[in-house]
C-alpha positions in Angstrom: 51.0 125.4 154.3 52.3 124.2 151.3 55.9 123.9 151.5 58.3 123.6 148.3 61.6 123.5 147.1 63.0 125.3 144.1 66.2 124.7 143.2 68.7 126.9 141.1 69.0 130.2 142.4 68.8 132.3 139.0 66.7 135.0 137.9 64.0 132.9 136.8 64.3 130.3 140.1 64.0 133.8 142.3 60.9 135.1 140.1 59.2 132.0 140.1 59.5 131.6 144.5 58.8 135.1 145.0 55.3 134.8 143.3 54.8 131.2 145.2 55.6 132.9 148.6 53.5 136.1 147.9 50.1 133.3 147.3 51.4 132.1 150.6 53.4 129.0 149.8 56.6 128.1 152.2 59.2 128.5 149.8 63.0 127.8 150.0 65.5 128.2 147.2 68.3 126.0 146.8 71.3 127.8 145.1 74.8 126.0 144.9 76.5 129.3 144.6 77.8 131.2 147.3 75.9 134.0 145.9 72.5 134.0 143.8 71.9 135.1 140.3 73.3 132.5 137.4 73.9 134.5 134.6 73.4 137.7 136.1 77.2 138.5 137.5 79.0 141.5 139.2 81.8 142.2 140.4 83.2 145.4 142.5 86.8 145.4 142.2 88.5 147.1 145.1 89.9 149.6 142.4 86.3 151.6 142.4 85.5 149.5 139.0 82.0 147.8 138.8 82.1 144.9 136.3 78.7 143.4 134.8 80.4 140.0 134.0 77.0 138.6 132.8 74.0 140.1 131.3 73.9 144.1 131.4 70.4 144.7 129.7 67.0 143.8 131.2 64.2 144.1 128.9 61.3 141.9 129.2 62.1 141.4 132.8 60.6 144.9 133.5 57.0 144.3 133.9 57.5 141.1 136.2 59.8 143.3 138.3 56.2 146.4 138.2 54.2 142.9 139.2 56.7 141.9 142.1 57.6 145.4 143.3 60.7 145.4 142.9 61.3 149.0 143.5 60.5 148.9 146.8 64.0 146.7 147.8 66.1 149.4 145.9 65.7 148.7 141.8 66.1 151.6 140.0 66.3 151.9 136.5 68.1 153.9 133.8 66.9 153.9 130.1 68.4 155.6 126.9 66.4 156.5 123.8 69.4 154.4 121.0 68.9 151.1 121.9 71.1 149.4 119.5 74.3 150.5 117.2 75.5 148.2 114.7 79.4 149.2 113.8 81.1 148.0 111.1 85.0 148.2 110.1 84.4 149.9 106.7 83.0 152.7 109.2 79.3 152.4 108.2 77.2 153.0 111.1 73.3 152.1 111.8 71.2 153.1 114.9 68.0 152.1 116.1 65.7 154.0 118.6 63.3 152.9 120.9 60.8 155.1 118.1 60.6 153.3 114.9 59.9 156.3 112.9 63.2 158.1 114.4 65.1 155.0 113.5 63.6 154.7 109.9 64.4 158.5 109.9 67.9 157.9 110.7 68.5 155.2 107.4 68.1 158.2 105.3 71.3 156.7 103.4 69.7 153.5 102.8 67.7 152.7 99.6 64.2 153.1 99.9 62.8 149.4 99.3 65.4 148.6 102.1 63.7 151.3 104.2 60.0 149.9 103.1 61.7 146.5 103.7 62.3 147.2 107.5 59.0 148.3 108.2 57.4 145.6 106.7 59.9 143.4 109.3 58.7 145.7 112.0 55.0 144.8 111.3 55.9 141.4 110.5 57.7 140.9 114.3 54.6 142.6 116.1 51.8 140.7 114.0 53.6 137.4 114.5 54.3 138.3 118.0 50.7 139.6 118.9 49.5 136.5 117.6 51.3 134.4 119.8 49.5 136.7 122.7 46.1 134.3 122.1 48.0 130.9 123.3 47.9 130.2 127.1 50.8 127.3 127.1 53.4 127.0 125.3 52.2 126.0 121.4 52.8 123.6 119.1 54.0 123.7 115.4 50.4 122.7 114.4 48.7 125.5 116.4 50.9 128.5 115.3 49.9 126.9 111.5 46.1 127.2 112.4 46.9 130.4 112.8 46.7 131.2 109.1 48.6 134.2 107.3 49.1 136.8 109.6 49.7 140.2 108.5 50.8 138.8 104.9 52.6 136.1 106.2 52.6 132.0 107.1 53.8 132.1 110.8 54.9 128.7 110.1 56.9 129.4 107.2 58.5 132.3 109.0 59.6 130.0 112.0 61.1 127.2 109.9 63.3 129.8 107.6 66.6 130.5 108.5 67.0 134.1 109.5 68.7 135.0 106.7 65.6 134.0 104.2 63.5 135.9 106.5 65.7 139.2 106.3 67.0 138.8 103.1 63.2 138.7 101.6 63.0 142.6 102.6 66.9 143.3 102.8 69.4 143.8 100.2 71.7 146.2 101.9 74.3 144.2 103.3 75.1 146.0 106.5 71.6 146.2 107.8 71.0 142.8 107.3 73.9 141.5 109.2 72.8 143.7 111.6 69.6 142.3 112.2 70.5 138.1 111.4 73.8 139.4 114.2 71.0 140.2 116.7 69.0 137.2 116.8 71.8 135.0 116.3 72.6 136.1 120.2 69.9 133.2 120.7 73.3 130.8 119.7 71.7 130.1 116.9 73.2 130.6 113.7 71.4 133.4 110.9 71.7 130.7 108.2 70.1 127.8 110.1 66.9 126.7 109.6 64.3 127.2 112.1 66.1 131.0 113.1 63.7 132.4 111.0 61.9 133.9 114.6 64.7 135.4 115.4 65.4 137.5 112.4 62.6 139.9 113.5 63.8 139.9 117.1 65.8 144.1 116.2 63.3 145.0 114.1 60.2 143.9 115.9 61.6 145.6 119.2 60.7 148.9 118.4 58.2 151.0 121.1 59.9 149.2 124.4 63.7 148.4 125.0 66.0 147.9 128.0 67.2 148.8 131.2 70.1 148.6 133.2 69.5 148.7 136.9 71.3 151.4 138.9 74.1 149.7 140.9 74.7 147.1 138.6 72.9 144.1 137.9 73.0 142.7 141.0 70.3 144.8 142.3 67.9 142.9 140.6 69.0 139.8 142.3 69.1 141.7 145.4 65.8 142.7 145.2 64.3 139.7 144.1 66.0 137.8 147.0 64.6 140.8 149.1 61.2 140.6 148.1 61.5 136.7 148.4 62.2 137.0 152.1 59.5 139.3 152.7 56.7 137.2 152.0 58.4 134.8 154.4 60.7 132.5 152.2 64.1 131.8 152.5 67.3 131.1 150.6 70.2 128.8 151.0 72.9 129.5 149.1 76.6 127.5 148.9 73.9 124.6 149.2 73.6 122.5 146.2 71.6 119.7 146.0 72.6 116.3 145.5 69.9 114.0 145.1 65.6 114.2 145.3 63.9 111.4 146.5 60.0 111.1 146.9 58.5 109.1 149.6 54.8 109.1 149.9 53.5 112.3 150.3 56.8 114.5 150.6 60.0 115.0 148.7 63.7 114.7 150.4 65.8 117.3 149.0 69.3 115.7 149.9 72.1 118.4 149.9 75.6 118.3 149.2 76.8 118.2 152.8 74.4 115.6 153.9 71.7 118.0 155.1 67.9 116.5 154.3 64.6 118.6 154.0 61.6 117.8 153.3 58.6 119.5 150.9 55.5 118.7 149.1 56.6 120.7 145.9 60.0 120.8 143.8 60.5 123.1 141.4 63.9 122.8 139.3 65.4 125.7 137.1 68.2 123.4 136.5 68.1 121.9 132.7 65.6 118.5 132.2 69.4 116.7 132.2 70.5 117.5 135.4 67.1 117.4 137.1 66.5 113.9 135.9 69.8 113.2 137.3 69.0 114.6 140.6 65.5 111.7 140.9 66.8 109.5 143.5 64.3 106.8 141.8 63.7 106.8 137.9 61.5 109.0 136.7 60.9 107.2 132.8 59.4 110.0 130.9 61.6 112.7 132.7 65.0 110.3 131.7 63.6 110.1 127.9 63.4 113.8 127.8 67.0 114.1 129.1 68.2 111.7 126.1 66.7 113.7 124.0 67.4 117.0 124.4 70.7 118.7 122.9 72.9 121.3 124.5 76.3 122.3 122.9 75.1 120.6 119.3 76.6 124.0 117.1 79.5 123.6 119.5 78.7 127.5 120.8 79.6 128.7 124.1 80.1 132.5 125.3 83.2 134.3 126.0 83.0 137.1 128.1 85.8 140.1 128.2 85.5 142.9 131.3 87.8 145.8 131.0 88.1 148.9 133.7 89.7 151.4 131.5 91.6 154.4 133.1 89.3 156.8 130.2 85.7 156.6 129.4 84.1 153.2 127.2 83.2 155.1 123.7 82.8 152.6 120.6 85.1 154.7 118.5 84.2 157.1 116.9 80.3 155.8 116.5 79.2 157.7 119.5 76.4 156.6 121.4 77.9 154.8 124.2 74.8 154.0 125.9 73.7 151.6 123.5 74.4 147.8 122.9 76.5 148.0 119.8 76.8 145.0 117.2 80.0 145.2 116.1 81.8 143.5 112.4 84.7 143.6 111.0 82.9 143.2 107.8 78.6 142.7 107.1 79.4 138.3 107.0 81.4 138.5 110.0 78.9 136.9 112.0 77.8 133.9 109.9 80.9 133.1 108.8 81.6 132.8 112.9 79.6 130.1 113.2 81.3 128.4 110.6 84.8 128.2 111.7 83.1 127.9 115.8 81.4 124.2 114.7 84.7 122.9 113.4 86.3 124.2 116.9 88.4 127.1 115.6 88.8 130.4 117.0 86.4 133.2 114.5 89.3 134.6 112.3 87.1 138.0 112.4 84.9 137.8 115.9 82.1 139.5 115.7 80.6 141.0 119.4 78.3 143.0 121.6 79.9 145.8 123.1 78.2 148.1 126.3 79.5 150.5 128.5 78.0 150.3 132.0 79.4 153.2 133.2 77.9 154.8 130.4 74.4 154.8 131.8 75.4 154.5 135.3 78.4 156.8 136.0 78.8 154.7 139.5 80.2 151.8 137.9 83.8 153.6 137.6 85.8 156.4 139.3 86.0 159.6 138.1 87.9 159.8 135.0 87.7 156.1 134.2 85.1 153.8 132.4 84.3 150.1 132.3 83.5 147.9 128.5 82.2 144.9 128.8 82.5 142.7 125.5 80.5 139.5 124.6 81.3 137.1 122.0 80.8 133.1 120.8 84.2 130.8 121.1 84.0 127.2 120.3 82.6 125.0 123.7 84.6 122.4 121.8 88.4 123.2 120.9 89.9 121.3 117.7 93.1 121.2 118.9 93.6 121.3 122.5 90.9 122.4 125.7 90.1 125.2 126.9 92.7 126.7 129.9 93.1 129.9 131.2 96.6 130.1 128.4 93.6 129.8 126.0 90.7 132.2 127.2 93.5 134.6 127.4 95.1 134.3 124.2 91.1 134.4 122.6 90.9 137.4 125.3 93.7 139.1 123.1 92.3 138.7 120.0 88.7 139.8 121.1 90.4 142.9 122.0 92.6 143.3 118.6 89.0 142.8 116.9 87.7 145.4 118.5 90.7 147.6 117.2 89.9 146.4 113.8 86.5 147.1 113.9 86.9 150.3 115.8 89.8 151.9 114.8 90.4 152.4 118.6 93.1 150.4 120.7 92.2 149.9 124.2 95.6 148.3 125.3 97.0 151.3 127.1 93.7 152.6 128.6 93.2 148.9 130.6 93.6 149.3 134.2 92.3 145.6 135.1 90.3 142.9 133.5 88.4 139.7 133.5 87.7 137.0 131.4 85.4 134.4 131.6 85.3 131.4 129.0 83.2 128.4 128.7 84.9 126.6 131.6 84.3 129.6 133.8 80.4 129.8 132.3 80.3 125.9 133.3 81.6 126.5 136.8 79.8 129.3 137.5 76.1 128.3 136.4 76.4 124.5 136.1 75.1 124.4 132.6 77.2 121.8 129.8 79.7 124.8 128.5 78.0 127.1 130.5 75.2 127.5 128.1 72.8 130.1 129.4 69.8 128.8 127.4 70.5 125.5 129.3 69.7 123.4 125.9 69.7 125.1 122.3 67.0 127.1 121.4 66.6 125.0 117.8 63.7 124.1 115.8 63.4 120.7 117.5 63.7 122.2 120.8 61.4 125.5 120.8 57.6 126.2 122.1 56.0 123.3 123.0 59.1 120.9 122.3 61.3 122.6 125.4 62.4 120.9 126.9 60.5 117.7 125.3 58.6 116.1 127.9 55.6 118.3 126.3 53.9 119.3 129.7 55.3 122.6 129.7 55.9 123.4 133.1 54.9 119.9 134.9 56.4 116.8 134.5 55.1 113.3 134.7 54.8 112.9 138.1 52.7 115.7 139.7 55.0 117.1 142.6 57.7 117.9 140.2 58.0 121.1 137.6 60.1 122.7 135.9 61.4 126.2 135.3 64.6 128.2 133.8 66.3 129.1 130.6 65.7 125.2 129.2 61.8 125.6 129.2 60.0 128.0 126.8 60.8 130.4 125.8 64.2 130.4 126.6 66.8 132.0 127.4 67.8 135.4 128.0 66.7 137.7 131.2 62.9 137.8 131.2 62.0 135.9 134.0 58.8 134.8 132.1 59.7 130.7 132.5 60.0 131.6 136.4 56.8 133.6 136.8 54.9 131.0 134.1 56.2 127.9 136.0 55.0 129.6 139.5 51.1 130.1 137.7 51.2 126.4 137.1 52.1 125.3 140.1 48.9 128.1 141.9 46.9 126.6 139.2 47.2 123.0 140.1 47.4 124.0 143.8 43.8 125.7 143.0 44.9 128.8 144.3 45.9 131.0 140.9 44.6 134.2 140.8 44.4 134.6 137.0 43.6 131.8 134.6 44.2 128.9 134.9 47.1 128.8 132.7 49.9 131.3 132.6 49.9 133.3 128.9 54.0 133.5 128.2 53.2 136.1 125.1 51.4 137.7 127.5 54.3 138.2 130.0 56.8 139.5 127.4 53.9 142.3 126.5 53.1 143.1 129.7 57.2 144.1 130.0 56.9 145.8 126.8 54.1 147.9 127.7 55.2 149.1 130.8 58.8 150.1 129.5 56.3 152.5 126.7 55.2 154.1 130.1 58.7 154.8 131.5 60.1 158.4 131.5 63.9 158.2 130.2 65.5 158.8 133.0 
């Protein structure tokens, strides 16, 4: 029996052994964390409150979660019909459905062309993104332009705008346009940068599927992923991080932290190119050029994450609809300017944020009466004056929350029972990334589709007993799971034991979600 090793104990390290150990393999995961899960963080505070201290919304991650069964190891849904709010300080409020025609309904305020103009960006997202279903690996630059216009536009010149370009061609309200350049620029990536272009149809090409949140929190992914891992017979080590992997002959030593050594045929890392070429006990020359190459922390972005258990119910003021993820600005440029003052290592003077309730959906996640908010936001990795401390992350804790006053109109200072904050030193300590960077290196032009993470393989590397999996291959970031599942194809395909083609289709992964989440009774 094939035995191998994946290390990193994330979503997409869990996806990516569970379908190895359902073909059979003899998988064990390496995690270096007393608990599993990366970026996917909760907490139960003895108080009754449930915090999601890391990513709330599961989207793409649905179908592979159908494909693995999930459900059967507890995962349970909830969905809501408003996917997204965008809020704004002068009070101007957008909302967009799951249903494109309800949300085009609901700009009834809007101008017309800007109406016609988000249609046209809704088409423009699924042609571009349908498209993309025909490639089986990752693609290059040169094969999205052989492409040729799709739907009335150059794929290629959409990919190398900025975001702004892309938007602002059908745009010219202000506050819908923020809205949309605000949403993609979740990637870390900022709306006026070029090669964001992509990620300016991310909100409007999102129409007909959306998100869930699991019922328990988060963690009930994790748990069921770990669940379904064990299952098929593999296993799961966590508070074991490994120190070093060395190949002799026909096997690969996984040395861990304590000292411990095991042996495998297979190694599978979901830790970034850096710190897996780091890990080679022996040089690995292509693997180490990749590493040199690669950038993470280059816009000097990092997250900043704000948890509140509140003694009332989460509402975003007064723009209802506390079920959605809201995008909220003090004012329509709040966002870009951000970026701005976050690459010269200064605290946004107007932070711009996400904002969800989980106890919105999931009335569990707080005691009766009370209500749990959990805010998002982009600090500096990179401090101009000073570093980053816990006096910092709560002083920039402070701020987040008089932003959300201004924004708002709503201060949540005498509603806060307890809270948590996690900055980029937290992020860092928690998932091992450089600043805690969840895309493990930046999702930029130079680093996206067949460029991540560099070594151009994909999946594999140069020497054949060694992939590679996680946030810092493509597509990125964010909780789909697709790199996990994709990486775990090419691996049954080289292994000559793939049930499907030979390669795995990563367009075809992030439809599949879609499609199923079309199926799904609101629950």
């Amino acid at each position: 029996m094939t035995r191998v090793a994946v290390i990193g104990g994330g979503h997409n390290g869990l996806v990516c052994a569970c379908f190895l150990a359902n073909a059979g393999l003899d998988v064990t995961v390496f995690e270096a964390n007393a608990t599993p899960g990366g970026c996917i963080w909760t907490e139960q505070l003895p108080s009754g409150y449930r915090l999601e201290r890391g990513a709330i919304d599961h989207g793409m991650i649905l179908g592979i979660a159908d494909e693995l069964g999930l459900a059967r190891f507890g995962l349970e849904y909830a969905f809501r019909d408003v996917s997204v709010g965008a809020g704004f300080g002068d009070g101007v409020r957008l909302l967009f459905h799951r249903d494109l025609s309800t949300t085009l309904e609901g700009f009834g305020s809007l101008d017309p062309g800007d109406i016609e103009g988000y249609r046209q960006l809704a088409g423009m997202g699924a042609a571009l993104l349908g498209a993309m279903e025909t490639f089986v690996t990752p693609p290059s630059l040169a094969q999205i332009a052989e492409l040729g216009p799709i739907g009335g536009i150059d794929p290629v010149r959409t990919v190398l705008a900025s975001a702004e370009k892309v938007v602002g061609a059908h745009i010219a309200d202000p506050h819908l346009a923020a809205a949309l350049t605000m949403y993609g620029a979740f990637s870390q990536v900022p709306p006026w940068l070029p090669g964001s272009g992509l990620f300016g149809l991310l909100l409007a090409g999102s129409h007909g599927h959306g998100a869930g949140r699991p019922i328990g929190g988060s963690v009930q992914l994790v748990k069921a992923l770990v669940g379904a891992l064990e299952s098929a017979g593999g296993k799961i080590r966590t508070a074991t991080a490994v120190a070093s992997v060395d190949r002799s002959g026909a096997e690969s030593k996984i040395t861990t932290a304590p000292g411990d050594t095991h042996t495998f045929d297979l190694v599978v890392s979901a830790l970034d190119v850096v710190r897996t070429s780091r890990l080679m006990a022996e040089l690995v020359p292509e693997l180490d050029e990749a590493a040199r190459m690669v950038t993470s922390g280059s816009l000097n972005v990092a997250e900043f994450k704000v948890d509140l258990a509140l003694s009332a119910e989460a509402e975003p003021g007064l723009f209802g609809h506390p079920e959605a993820i809201w995008l909220l600005q003090q004012h329509p440029g709040s966002m870009a300017r951000s970026f701005g003052e976050i690459a010269a290592g200064l605290f946004p003077s107007e932070p711009a944020m996400l904002w969800a309730s989980p106890s919105a959906l999931d009335p569990s996640a707080a005691p009766e009466g009370g209500g749990v908010a959990w805010l998002s936001t982009f600090v500096p990795a990179r401090l101009k004056h000073g570093k980053w401390t816990e006096s910092a992350a709560s002083t920039h804790a402070e701020r987040l929350i008089d932003g959300y006053q201004a924004i708002t109109a709503v201060s949540l200072r005498d509603r806060i029972v307890d809270k948590r904050v996690a900055g980029p030193v937290d992020w860092e300590r928690r998932t091992g990334a450089r600043f805690g960077n969840p895309n493990h290196i930046d999702m930029t032009i130079d680093q996206m589709f067949s460029l991540r993470p560099g070594a151009g393989r994909g999946y594999r590397t140069a020497v054949p007993w060694l992939y590679l999996t996680g946030a810092g291959t493509f597509p990125g970031g964010g909780l789909s799971g697709v790199p996990g599942r994709n990486a775990a194809m090419t691996v049954l395909a080289d292994l000559g034991r793939s049930p499907r083609q030979a390669e795995p289709s990563t367009i075809s992964s992030l439809l599949r979600g879609w499609r199923l989440y079309r199926s799904l009774r609101k629950r």
